[in-house]
C-alpha positions, 0 to 999 in steps of 0.5 A, a space after each residue: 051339462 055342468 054336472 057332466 063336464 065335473 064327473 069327465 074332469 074327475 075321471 080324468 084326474 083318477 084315471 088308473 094307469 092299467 087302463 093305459 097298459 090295457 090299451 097298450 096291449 090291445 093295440 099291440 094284440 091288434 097289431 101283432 094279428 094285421 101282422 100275422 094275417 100279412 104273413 099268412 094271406 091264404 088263412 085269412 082268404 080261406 076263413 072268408 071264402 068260407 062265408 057269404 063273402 066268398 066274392 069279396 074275400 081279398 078286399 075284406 082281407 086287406 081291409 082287416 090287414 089295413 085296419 088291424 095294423 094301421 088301428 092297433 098302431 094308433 090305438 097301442 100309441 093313443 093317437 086318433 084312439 077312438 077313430 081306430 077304434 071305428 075301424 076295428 069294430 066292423 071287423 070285429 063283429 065280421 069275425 064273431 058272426 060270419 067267422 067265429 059263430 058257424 063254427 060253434 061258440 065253444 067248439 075246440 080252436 074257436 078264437 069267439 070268446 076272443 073275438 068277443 073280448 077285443 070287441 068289448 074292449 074296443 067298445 070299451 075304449 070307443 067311450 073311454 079314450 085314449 087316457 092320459 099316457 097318449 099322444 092325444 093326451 101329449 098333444 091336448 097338454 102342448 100346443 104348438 105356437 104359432 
């Protein structure tokens, strides 16, 4: 366990700043995508009803609108990254199996090796954290005082 504590106490003494940059643009990417499903409803209720969730397509529509707004704040900001990160995940793997892959992995106007790119990345930061350019960071380093 000491050998553990010494190589997380390392990485964060040597943590690149373009994996902050990297987050930030995740989140940023994600938020952008929840703001664009607000703004066009019918194509995200289209893509579902598509799927076996033909039944449930509103309530997963405002569950992937919520998490891709609410999680890439949070993630682009580092606050609560990983829980965020939590959230993205299921829809994530919801648009790579039941969205993206019936329509074929290479086919034209296939968004599968995005979708399989924010998901490596999520999985990525689910280890990583949110680094030392966040408000995670900001708060662990200020304490308030009581």
């Amino acid at each position: 366990m000491y050998i553990l504590s010494k190589i997380d106490a390392w990485a964060e003494r040597h943590h690149p700043k373009w994996i902050d940059v990297l987050r930030i643009l995740l989140g940023l990417i994600l938020l952008y995508k929840g703001l664009y499903f607000i703004s066009n409803t019918q194509a995200i209720v289209a893509l579902l009803q598509n799927t076996e969730f033909e039944l449930w397509a509103i309530t997963i529509a405002h569950y992937v609108v919520a998490a891709h707004i609410m999680g890439g704040l949070l993630i682009a900001i580092g606050l609560l990254t990983r829980v965020a990160v939590l959230f993205q995940v299921p829809v994530l793997l919801g648009a790579i199996i039941f969205v993206n892959l019936p329509k074929g992995l290479l086919s034209f106007n296939s968004e599968t090796e995005l979708s399989v790119l924010v998901l490596f990345l999520l999985v990525f930061f689910l280890i990583e954290g949110s680094g030392p350019l966040s408000v995670d960071e900001f708060v662990k380093k200020h304490p308030e005082d009581k």
